[in-house]
C-alpha positions in Angstrom: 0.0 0.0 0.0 1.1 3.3 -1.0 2.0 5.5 2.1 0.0 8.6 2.5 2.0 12.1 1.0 2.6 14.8 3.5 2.4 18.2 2.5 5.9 18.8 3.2 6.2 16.0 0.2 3.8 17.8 -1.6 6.0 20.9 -1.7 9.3 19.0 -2.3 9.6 20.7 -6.0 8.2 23.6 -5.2 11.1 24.1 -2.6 13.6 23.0 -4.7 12.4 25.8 -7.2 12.7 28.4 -4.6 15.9 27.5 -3.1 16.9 29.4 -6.5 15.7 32.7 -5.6 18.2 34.0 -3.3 20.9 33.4 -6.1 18.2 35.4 -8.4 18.4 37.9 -6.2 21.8 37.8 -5.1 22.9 38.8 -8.5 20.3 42.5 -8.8 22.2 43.9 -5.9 25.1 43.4 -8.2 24.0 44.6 -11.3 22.7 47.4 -9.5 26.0 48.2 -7.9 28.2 48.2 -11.2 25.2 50.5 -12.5 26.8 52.3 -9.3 29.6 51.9 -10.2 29.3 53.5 -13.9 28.2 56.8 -12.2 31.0 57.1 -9.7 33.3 56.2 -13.3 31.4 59.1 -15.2 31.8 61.6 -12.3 35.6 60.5 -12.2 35.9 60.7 -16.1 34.0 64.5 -15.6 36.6 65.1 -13.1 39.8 64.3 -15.8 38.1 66.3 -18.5 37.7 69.2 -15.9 41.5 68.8 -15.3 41.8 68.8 -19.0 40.4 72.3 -19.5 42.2 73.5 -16.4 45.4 72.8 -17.3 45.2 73.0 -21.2 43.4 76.8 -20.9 43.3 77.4 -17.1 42.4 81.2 -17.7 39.6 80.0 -19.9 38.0 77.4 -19.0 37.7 77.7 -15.2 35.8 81.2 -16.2 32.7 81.8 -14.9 31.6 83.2 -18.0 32.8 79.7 -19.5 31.2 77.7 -16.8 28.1 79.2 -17.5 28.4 78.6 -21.6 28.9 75.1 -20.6 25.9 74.5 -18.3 23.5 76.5 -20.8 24.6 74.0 -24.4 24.2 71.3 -22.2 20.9 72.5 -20.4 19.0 71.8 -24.3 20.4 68.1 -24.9 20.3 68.0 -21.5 16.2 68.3 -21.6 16.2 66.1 -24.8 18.2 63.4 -23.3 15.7 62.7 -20.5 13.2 62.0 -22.9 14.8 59.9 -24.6 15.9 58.2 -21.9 12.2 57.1 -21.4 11.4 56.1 -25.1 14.8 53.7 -24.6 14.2 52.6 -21.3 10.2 51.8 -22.7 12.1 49.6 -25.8 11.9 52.3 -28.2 14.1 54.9 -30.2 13.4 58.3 -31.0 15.1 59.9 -34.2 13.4 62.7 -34.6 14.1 64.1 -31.6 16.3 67.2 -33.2 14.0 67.8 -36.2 10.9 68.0 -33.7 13.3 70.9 -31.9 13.7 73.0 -35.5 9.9 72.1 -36.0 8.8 73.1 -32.8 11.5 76.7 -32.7 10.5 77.8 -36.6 7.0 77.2 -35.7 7.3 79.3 -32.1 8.7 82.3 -33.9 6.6 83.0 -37.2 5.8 86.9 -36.9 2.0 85.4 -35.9 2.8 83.6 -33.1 5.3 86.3 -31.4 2.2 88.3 -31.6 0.9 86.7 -29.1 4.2 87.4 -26.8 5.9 84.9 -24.1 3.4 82.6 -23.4 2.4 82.5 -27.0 5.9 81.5 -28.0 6.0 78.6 -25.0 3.0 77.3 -25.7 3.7 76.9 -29.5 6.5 75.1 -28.7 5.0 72.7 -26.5 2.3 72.0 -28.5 4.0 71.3 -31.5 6.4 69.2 -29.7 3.6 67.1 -28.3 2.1 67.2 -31.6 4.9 65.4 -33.4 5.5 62.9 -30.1 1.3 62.2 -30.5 1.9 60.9 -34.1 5.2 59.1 -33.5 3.6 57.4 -30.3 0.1 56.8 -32.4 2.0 55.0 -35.5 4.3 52.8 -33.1 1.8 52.1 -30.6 -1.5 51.5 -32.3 -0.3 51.2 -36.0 2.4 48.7 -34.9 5.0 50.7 -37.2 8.8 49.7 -36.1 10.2 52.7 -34.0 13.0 53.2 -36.3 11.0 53.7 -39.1 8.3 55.5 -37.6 10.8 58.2 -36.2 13.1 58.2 -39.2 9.8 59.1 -41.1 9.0 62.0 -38.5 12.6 63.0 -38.9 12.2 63.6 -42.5 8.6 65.2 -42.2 9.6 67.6 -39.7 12.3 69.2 -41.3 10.9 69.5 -44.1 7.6 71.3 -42.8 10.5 73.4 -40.9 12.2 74.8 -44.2 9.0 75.4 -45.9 7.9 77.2 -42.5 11.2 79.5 -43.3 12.2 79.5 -46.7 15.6 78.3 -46.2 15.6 81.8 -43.6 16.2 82.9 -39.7 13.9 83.9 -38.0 14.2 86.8 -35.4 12.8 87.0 -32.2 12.0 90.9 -31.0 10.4 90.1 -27.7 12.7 91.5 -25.0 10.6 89.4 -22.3 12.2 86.1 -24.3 15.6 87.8 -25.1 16.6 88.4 -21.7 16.5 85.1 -20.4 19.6 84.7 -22.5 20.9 87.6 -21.0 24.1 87.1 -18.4 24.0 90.1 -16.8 20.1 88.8 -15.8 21.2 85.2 -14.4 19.9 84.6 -10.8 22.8 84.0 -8.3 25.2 83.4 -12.0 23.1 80.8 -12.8 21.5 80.3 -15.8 17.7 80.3 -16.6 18.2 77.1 -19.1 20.1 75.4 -16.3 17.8 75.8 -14.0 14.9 74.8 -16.4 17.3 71.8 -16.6 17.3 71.0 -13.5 14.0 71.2 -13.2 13.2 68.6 -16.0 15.8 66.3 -14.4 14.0 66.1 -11.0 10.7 65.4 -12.5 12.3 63.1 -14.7 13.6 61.3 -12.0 10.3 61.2 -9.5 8.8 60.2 -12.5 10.7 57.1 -12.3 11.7 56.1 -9.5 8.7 56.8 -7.4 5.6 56.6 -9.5 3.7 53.6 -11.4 4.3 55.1 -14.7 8.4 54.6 -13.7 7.6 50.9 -13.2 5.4 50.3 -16.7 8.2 51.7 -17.9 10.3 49.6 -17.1 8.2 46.5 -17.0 7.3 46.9 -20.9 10.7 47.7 -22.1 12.3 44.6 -20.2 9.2 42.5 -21.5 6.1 43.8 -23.4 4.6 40.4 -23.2 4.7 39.8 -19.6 3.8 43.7 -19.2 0.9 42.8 -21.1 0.3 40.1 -19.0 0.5 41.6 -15.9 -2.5 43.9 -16.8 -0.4 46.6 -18.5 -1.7 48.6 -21.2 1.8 48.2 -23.1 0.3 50.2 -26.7 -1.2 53.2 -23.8 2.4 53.4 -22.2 4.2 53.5 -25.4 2.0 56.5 -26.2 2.8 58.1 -23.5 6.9 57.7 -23.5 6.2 58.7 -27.2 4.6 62.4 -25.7 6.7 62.9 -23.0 9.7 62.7 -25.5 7.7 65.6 -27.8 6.9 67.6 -24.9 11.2 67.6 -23.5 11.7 68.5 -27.6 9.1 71.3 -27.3 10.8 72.5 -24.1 14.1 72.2 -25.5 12.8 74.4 -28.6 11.9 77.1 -26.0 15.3 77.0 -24.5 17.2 77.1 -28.3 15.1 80.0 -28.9 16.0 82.1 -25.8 19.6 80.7 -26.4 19.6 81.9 -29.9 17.0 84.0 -29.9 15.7 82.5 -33.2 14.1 79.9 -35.0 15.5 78.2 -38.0 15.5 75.0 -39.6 18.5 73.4 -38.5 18.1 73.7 -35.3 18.4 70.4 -33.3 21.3 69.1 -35.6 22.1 65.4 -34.3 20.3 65.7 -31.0 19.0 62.2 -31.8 22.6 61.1 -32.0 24.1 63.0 -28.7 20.8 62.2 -26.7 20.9 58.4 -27.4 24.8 58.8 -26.9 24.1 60.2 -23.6 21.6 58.0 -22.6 24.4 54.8 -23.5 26.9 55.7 -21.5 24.8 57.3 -18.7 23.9 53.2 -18.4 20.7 52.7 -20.4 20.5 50.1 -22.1 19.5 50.1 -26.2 17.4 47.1 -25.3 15.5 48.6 -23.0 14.3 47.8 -19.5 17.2 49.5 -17.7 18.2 53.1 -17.4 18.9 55.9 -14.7 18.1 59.9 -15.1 21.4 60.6 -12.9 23.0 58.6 -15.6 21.6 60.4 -18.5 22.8 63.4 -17.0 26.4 63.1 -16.3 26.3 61.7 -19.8 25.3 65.1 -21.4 27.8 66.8 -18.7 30.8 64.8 -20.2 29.9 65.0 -23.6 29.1 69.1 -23.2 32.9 69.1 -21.4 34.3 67.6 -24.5 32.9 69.6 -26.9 33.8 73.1 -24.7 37.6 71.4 -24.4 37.8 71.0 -28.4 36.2 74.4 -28.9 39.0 76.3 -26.1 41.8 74.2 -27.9 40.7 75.1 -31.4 41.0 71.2 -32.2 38.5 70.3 -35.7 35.3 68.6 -35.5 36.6 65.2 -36.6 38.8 63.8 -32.9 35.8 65.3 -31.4 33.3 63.1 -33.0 35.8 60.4 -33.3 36.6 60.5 -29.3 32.5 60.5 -28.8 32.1 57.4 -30.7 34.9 55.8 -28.4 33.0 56.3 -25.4 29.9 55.2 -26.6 31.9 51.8 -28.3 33.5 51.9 -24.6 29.9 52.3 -22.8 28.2 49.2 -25.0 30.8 46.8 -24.3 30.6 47.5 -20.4 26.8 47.6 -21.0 27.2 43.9 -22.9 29.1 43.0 -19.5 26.9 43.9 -17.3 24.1 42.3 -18.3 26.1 38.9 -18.8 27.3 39.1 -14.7 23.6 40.1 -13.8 22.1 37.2 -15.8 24.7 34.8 -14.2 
Protein backbone atom coordinates (compact mmCIF):
# COMPACT_ATOMS: atom_id res chain seq x y z
CA UNK A 1 0.00 0.00 0.00
CA UNK A 2 1.05 3.31 -1.00
CA UNK A 3 1.98 5.47 2.13
CA UNK A 4 0.01 8.56 2.50
CA UNK A 5 1.98 12.07 0.97
CA UNK A 6 2.65 14.77 3.47
CA UNK A 7 2.39 18.21 2.54
CA UNK A 8 5.94 18.78 3.22
CA UNK A 9 6.21 15.96 0.24
CA UNK A 10 3.75 17.76 -1.63
CA UNK A 11 6.01 20.91 -1.65
CA UNK A 12 9.34 19.01 -2.25
CA UNK A 13 9.63 20.68 -5.99
CA UNK A 14 8.20 23.60 -5.23
CA UNK A 15 11.12 24.12 -2.59
CA UNK A 16 13.64 23.00 -4.68
CA UNK A 17 12.42 25.79 -7.18
CA UNK A 18 12.66 28.43 -4.63
CA UNK A 19 15.93 27.48 -3.12
CA UNK A 20 16.92 29.35 -6.53
CA UNK A 21 15.68 32.70 -5.56
CA UNK A 22 18.18 34.00 -3.26
CA UNK A 23 20.86 33.41 -6.12
CA UNK A 24 18.22 35.38 -8.44
CA UNK A 25 18.39 37.87 -6.20
CA UNK A 26 21.80 37.76 -5.09
CA UNK A 27 22.86 38.81 -8.54
CA UNK A 28 20.25 42.55 -8.81
CA UNK A 29 22.18 43.93 -5.93
CA UNK A 30 25.12 43.36 -8.15
CA UNK A 31 23.98 44.57 -11.32
CA UNK A 32 22.67 47.44 -9.49
CA UNK A 33 25.99 48.16 -7.90
CA UNK A 34 28.22 48.17 -11.24
CA UNK A 35 25.17 50.53 -12.49
CA UNK A 36 26.75 52.29 -9.26
CA UNK A 37 29.62 51.90 -10.21
CA UNK A 38 29.28 53.45 -13.91
CA UNK A 39 28.22 56.76 -12.25
CA UNK A 40 30.97 57.08 -9.68
CA UNK A 41 33.26 56.18 -13.31
CA UNK A 42 31.45 59.09 -15.20
CA UNK A 43 31.84 61.56 -12.25
CA UNK A 44 35.65 60.50 -12.16
CA UNK A 45 35.93 60.65 -16.15
CA UNK A 46 34.01 64.49 -15.56
CA UNK A 47 36.58 65.13 -13.08
CA UNK A 48 39.75 64.34 -15.79
CA UNK A 49 38.15 66.32 -18.53
CA UNK A 50 37.71 69.17 -15.91
CA UNK A 51 41.45 68.84 -15.33
CA UNK A 52 41.84 68.84 -18.98
CA UNK A 53 40.40 72.27 -19.54
CA UNK A 54 42.17 73.52 -16.44
CA UNK A 55 45.43 72.77 -17.32
CA UNK A 56 45.21 73.03 -21.21
CA UNK A 57 43.42 76.80 -20.87
CA UNK A 58 43.31 77.37 -17.14
CA UNK A 59 42.36 81.22 -17.68
CA UNK A 60 39.57 80.01 -19.93
CA UNK A 61 37.99 77.40 -18.97
CA UNK A 62 37.68 77.74 -15.17
CA UNK A 63 35.85 81.24 -16.22
CA UNK A 64 32.70 81.81 -14.94
CA UNK A 65 31.59 83.20 -17.95
CA UNK A 66 32.80 79.67 -19.51
CA UNK A 67 31.17 77.66 -16.80
CA UNK A 68 28.07 79.23 -17.49
CA UNK A 69 28.44 78.62 -21.64
CA UNK A 70 28.86 75.09 -20.63
CA UNK A 71 25.86 74.51 -18.28
CA UNK A 72 23.53 76.50 -20.78
CA UNK A 73 24.60 74.04 -24.36
CA UNK A 74 24.21 71.25 -22.16
CA UNK A 75 20.93 72.46 -20.44
CA UNK A 76 19.02 71.83 -24.34
CA UNK A 77 20.43 68.12 -24.87
CA UNK A 78 20.28 68.00 -21.49
CA UNK A 79 16.17 68.33 -21.57
CA UNK A 80 16.21 66.15 -24.76
CA UNK A 81 18.21 63.39 -23.34
CA UNK A 82 15.73 62.71 -20.47
CA UNK A 83 13.19 62.03 -22.85
CA UNK A 84 14.75 59.88 -24.64
CA UNK A 85 15.92 58.24 -21.88
CA UNK A 86 12.20 57.13 -21.37
CA UNK A 87 11.45 56.12 -25.08
CA UNK A 88 14.82 53.67 -24.63
CA UNK A 89 14.15 52.57 -21.25
CA UNK A 90 10.23 51.80 -22.74
CA UNK A 91 12.09 49.61 -25.80
CA UNK A 92 11.91 52.30 -28.20
CA UNK A 93 14.06 54.90 -30.23
CA UNK A 94 13.44 58.25 -31.04
CA UNK A 95 15.11 59.88 -34.25
CA UNK A 96 13.42 62.72 -34.58
CA UNK A 97 14.07 64.09 -31.60
CA UNK A 98 16.30 67.17 -33.16
CA UNK A 99 14.03 67.81 -36.20
CA UNK A 100 10.92 68.00 -33.68
CA UNK A 101 13.26 70.86 -31.94
CA UNK A 102 13.72 72.96 -35.49
CA UNK A 103 9.94 72.10 -36.00
CA UNK A 104 8.79 73.10 -32.84
CA UNK A 105 11.47 76.68 -32.73
CA UNK A 106 10.55 77.81 -36.63
CA UNK A 107 6.97 77.21 -35.66
CA UNK A 108 7.29 79.33 -32.05
CA UNK A 109 8.75 82.28 -33.93
CA UNK A 110 6.65 83.05 -37.22
CA UNK A 111 5.81 86.87 -36.87
CA UNK A 112 2.05 85.37 -35.92
CA UNK A 113 2.83 83.56 -33.12
CA UNK A 114 5.29 86.30 -31.36
CA UNK A 115 2.16 88.29 -31.62
CA UNK A 116 0.94 86.75 -29.06
CA UNK A 117 4.24 87.40 -26.78
CA UNK A 118 5.87 84.90 -24.15
CA UNK A 119 3.41 82.56 -23.37
CA UNK A 120 2.44 82.50 -27.01
CA UNK A 121 5.85 81.46 -27.95
CA UNK A 122 6.02 78.55 -24.98
CA UNK A 123 3.03 77.28 -25.72
CA UNK A 124 3.68 76.91 -29.47
CA UNK A 125 6.54 75.10 -28.72
CA UNK A 126 5.04 72.68 -26.52
CA UNK A 127 2.34 71.98 -28.50
CA UNK A 128 4.02 71.29 -31.45
CA UNK A 129 6.42 69.24 -29.68
CA UNK A 130 3.56 67.10 -28.25
CA UNK A 131 2.11 67.21 -31.65
CA UNK A 132 4.90 65.37 -33.37
CA UNK A 133 5.49 62.86 -30.09
CA UNK A 134 1.32 62.23 -30.55
CA UNK A 135 1.89 60.89 -34.10
CA UNK A 136 5.17 59.14 -33.52
CA UNK A 137 3.64 57.36 -30.29
CA UNK A 138 0.08 56.81 -32.45
CA UNK A 139 2.05 55.00 -35.45
CA UNK A 140 4.31 52.78 -33.12
CA UNK A 141 1.81 52.09 -30.65
CA UNK A 142 -1.46 51.48 -32.35
CA UNK A 143 -0.27 51.24 -36.04
CA UNK A 144 2.43 48.73 -34.88
CA UNK A 145 5.05 50.68 -37.21
CA UNK A 146 8.85 49.67 -36.14
CA UNK A 147 10.22 52.74 -33.98
CA UNK A 148 13.02 53.20 -36.33
CA UNK A 149 11.00 53.65 -39.07
CA UNK A 150 8.28 55.47 -37.64
CA UNK A 151 10.81 58.24 -36.18
CA UNK A 152 13.10 58.19 -39.23
CA UNK A 153 9.79 59.10 -41.10
CA UNK A 154 9.04 62.02 -38.51
CA UNK A 155 12.65 63.00 -38.87
CA UNK A 156 12.24 63.64 -42.47
CA UNK A 157 8.64 65.19 -42.18
CA UNK A 158 9.56 67.60 -39.68
CA UNK A 159 12.30 69.25 -41.31
CA UNK A 160 10.88 69.52 -44.13
CA UNK A 161 7.55 71.26 -42.75
CA UNK A 162 10.46 73.37 -40.87
CA UNK A 163 12.22 74.85 -44.19
CA UNK A 164 9.03 75.42 -45.94
CA UNK A 165 7.89 77.19 -42.47
CA UNK A 166 11.20 79.46 -43.28
CA UNK A 167 12.15 79.45 -46.74
CA UNK A 168 15.58 78.26 -46.18
CA UNK A 169 15.63 81.80 -43.62
CA UNK A 170 16.18 82.86 -39.69
CA UNK A 171 13.93 83.93 -38.04
CA UNK A 172 14.16 86.77 -35.41
CA UNK A 173 12.84 87.05 -32.19
CA UNK A 174 11.99 90.93 -31.02
CA UNK A 175 10.37 90.14 -27.68
CA UNK A 176 12.65 91.47 -24.96
CA UNK A 177 10.64 89.42 -22.27
CA UNK A 178 12.20 86.09 -24.26
CA UNK A 179 15.64 87.76 -25.15
CA UNK A 180 16.60 88.38 -21.67
CA UNK A 181 16.53 85.15 -20.40
CA UNK A 182 19.63 84.70 -22.48
CA UNK A 183 20.93 87.56 -20.99
CA UNK A 184 24.12 87.13 -18.42
CA UNK A 185 23.99 90.06 -16.84
CA UNK A 186 20.08 88.79 -15.80
CA UNK A 187 21.23 85.16 -14.42
CA UNK A 188 19.94 84.59 -10.81
CA UNK A 189 22.83 83.99 -8.33
CA UNK A 190 25.17 83.39 -12.00
CA UNK A 191 23.07 80.80 -12.82
CA UNK A 192 21.50 80.32 -15.84
CA UNK A 193 17.70 80.27 -16.64
CA UNK A 194 18.18 77.08 -19.13
CA UNK A 195 20.11 75.40 -16.25
CA UNK A 196 17.77 75.80 -14.04
CA UNK A 197 14.94 74.77 -16.38
CA UNK A 198 17.31 71.77 -16.62
CA UNK A 199 17.34 71.02 -13.53
CA UNK A 200 13.98 71.22 -13.18
CA UNK A 201 13.22 68.57 -15.97
CA UNK A 202 15.75 66.32 -14.42
CA UNK A 203 14.04 66.12 -10.98
CA UNK A 204 10.68 65.39 -12.49
CA UNK A 205 12.25 63.10 -14.65
CA UNK A 206 13.57 61.25 -11.97
CA UNK A 207 10.34 61.23 -9.47
CA UNK A 208 8.76 60.20 -12.52
CA UNK A 209 10.75 57.14 -12.28
CA UNK A 210 11.69 56.08 -9.47
CA UNK A 211 8.69 56.80 -7.43
CA UNK A 212 5.56 56.61 -9.47
CA UNK A 213 3.65 53.63 -11.37
CA UNK A 214 4.30 55.14 -14.68
CA UNK A 215 8.39 54.64 -13.70
CA UNK A 216 7.55 50.91 -13.19
CA UNK A 217 5.44 50.32 -16.69
CA UNK A 218 8.21 51.66 -17.91
CA UNK A 219 10.25 49.58 -17.11
CA UNK A 220 8.18 46.51 -17.03
CA UNK A 221 7.31 46.86 -20.87
CA UNK A 222 10.73 47.72 -22.08
CA UNK A 223 12.29 44.62 -20.22
CA UNK A 224 9.19 42.49 -21.53
CA UNK A 225 6.14 43.76 -23.39
CA UNK A 226 4.59 40.43 -23.19
CA UNK A 227 4.65 39.81 -19.62
CA UNK A 228 3.79 43.69 -19.24
CA UNK A 229 0.89 42.76 -21.07
CA UNK A 230 0.25 40.10 -19.02
CA UNK A 231 0.54 41.63 -15.89
CA UNK A 232 -2.54 43.94 -16.76
CA UNK A 233 -0.38 46.63 -18.52
CA UNK A 234 -1.66 48.58 -21.21
CA UNK A 235 1.77 48.19 -23.15
CA UNK A 236 0.31 50.16 -26.70
CA UNK A 237 -1.24 53.19 -23.81
CA UNK A 238 2.39 53.40 -22.21
CA UNK A 239 4.21 53.53 -25.36
CA UNK A 240 2.03 56.46 -26.23
CA UNK A 241 2.80 58.09 -23.48
CA UNK A 242 6.87 57.69 -23.47
CA UNK A 243 6.21 58.73 -27.22
CA UNK A 244 4.56 62.42 -25.71
CA UNK A 245 6.67 62.91 -22.96
CA UNK A 246 9.73 62.74 -25.50
CA UNK A 247 7.68 65.61 -27.78
CA UNK A 248 6.87 67.63 -24.87
CA UNK A 249 11.16 67.62 -23.45
CA UNK A 250 11.73 68.53 -27.60
CA UNK A 251 9.08 71.30 -27.29
CA UNK A 252 10.80 72.49 -24.13
CA UNK A 253 14.08 72.18 -25.47
CA UNK A 254 12.76 74.39 -28.57
CA UNK A 255 11.92 77.13 -26.05
CA UNK A 256 15.33 76.96 -24.54
CA UNK A 257 17.18 77.07 -28.32
CA UNK A 258 15.10 79.99 -28.86
CA UNK A 259 15.98 82.08 -25.85
CA UNK A 260 19.62 80.75 -26.43
CA UNK A 261 19.60 81.87 -29.91
CA UNK A 262 17.01 84.04 -29.85
CA UNK A 263 15.72 82.55 -33.15
CA UNK A 264 14.15 79.90 -34.99
CA UNK A 265 15.50 78.25 -38.04
CA UNK A 266 15.52 74.98 -39.62
CA UNK A 267 18.46 73.37 -38.46
CA UNK A 268 18.15 73.68 -35.25
CA UNK A 269 18.44 70.40 -33.27
CA UNK A 270 21.26 69.10 -35.58
CA UNK A 271 22.06 65.45 -34.32
CA UNK A 272 20.34 65.75 -30.97
CA UNK A 273 19.04 62.16 -31.81
CA UNK A 274 22.59 61.12 -32.03
CA UNK A 275 24.15 63.04 -28.74
CA UNK A 276 20.85 62.20 -26.75
CA UNK A 277 20.91 58.37 -27.39
CA UNK A 278 24.80 58.75 -26.93
CA UNK A 279 24.09 60.21 -23.58
CA UNK A 280 21.61 57.99 -22.62
CA UNK A 281 24.42 54.77 -23.46
CA UNK A 282 26.93 55.72 -21.55
CA UNK A 283 24.81 57.29 -18.67
CA UNK A 284 23.86 53.17 -18.37
CA UNK A 285 20.67 52.66 -20.37
CA UNK A 286 20.49 50.13 -22.06
CA UNK A 287 19.46 50.06 -26.16
CA UNK A 288 17.38 47.13 -25.25
CA UNK A 289 15.51 48.56 -23.03
CA UNK A 290 14.30 47.84 -19.51
CA UNK A 291 17.25 49.47 -17.67
CA UNK A 292 18.25 53.09 -17.36
CA UNK A 293 18.94 55.85 -14.68
CA UNK A 294 18.07 59.85 -15.06
CA UNK A 295 21.39 60.61 -12.91
CA UNK A 296 22.98 58.62 -15.60
CA UNK A 297 21.65 60.43 -18.47
CA UNK A 298 22.84 63.37 -17.02
CA UNK A 299 26.41 63.08 -16.29
CA UNK A 300 26.29 61.68 -19.80
CA UNK A 301 25.27 65.09 -21.41
CA UNK A 302 27.82 66.81 -18.67
CA UNK A 303 30.75 64.77 -20.24
CA UNK A 304 29.90 64.96 -23.62
CA UNK A 305 29.12 69.05 -23.23
CA UNK A 306 32.90 69.12 -21.36
CA UNK A 307 34.25 67.60 -24.46
CA UNK A 308 32.93 69.63 -26.88
CA UNK A 309 33.79 73.05 -24.65
CA UNK A 310 37.60 71.41 -24.42
CA UNK A 311 37.81 71.00 -28.43
CA UNK A 312 36.23 74.37 -28.88
CA UNK A 313 39.02 76.28 -26.09
CA UNK A 314 41.81 74.16 -27.91
CA UNK A 315 40.74 75.06 -31.39
CA UNK A 316 41.00 71.17 -32.15
CA UNK A 317 38.50 70.26 -35.68
CA UNK A 318 35.34 68.63 -35.48
CA UNK A 319 36.60 65.24 -36.65
CA UNK A 320 38.80 63.78 -32.86
CA UNK A 321 35.76 65.25 -31.39
CA UNK A 322 33.32 63.12 -32.97
CA UNK A 323 35.77 60.38 -33.27
CA UNK A 324 36.60 60.48 -29.26
CA UNK A 325 32.53 60.48 -28.77
CA UNK A 326 32.11 57.39 -30.70
CA UNK A 327 34.92 55.77 -28.41
CA UNK A 328 33.03 56.35 -25.40
CA UNK A 329 29.90 55.16 -26.60
CA UNK A 330 31.92 51.82 -28.31
CA UNK A 331 33.53 51.91 -24.59
CA UNK A 332 29.89 52.32 -22.83
CA UNK A 333 28.24 49.23 -24.96
CA UNK A 334 30.77 46.76 -24.32
CA UNK A 335 30.62 47.55 -20.40
CA UNK A 336 26.78 47.55 -20.98
CA UNK A 337 27.19 43.86 -22.94
CA UNK A 338 29.08 43.02 -19.45
CA UNK A 339 26.85 43.89 -17.34
CA UNK A 340 24.09 42.33 -18.28
CA UNK A 341 26.12 38.95 -18.76
CA UNK A 342 27.27 39.12 -14.70
CA UNK A 343 23.61 40.06 -13.75
CA UNK A 344 22.08 37.23 -15.76
CA UNK A 345 24.72 34.79 -14.17
Amino acid sequence: MTPPVTPAQQDGPAVADTAKIPRSRGSRPSLGLKLDVRNLSLLGVLAVLIAVGAITKPDQFIAVSNLQLVLTQTSVIGVVTVGMTFVIMGGGIDLSVGAMVALASVWATTLATQEYGFFGILFTAVVVGLGCGLVNGVLIAYGRMVPFIATLAMLASARGLALQITDGKTQLVNLKSVLDLGVRDNYPLGIPPLALVFAGVTVVGWLLLNRTTFGRRTVAVGGNAEAARLAGIDVRRQRLYLYLLSGLCCGIAAFMLIVLSGSGQNTNGDQYELDAIAAAIIGGTLLSGGRGTIVGSVLGVLVFGTITNIFDLNNLQTAPQQIAKGAIIVVAVLAQRSAVRDGEA
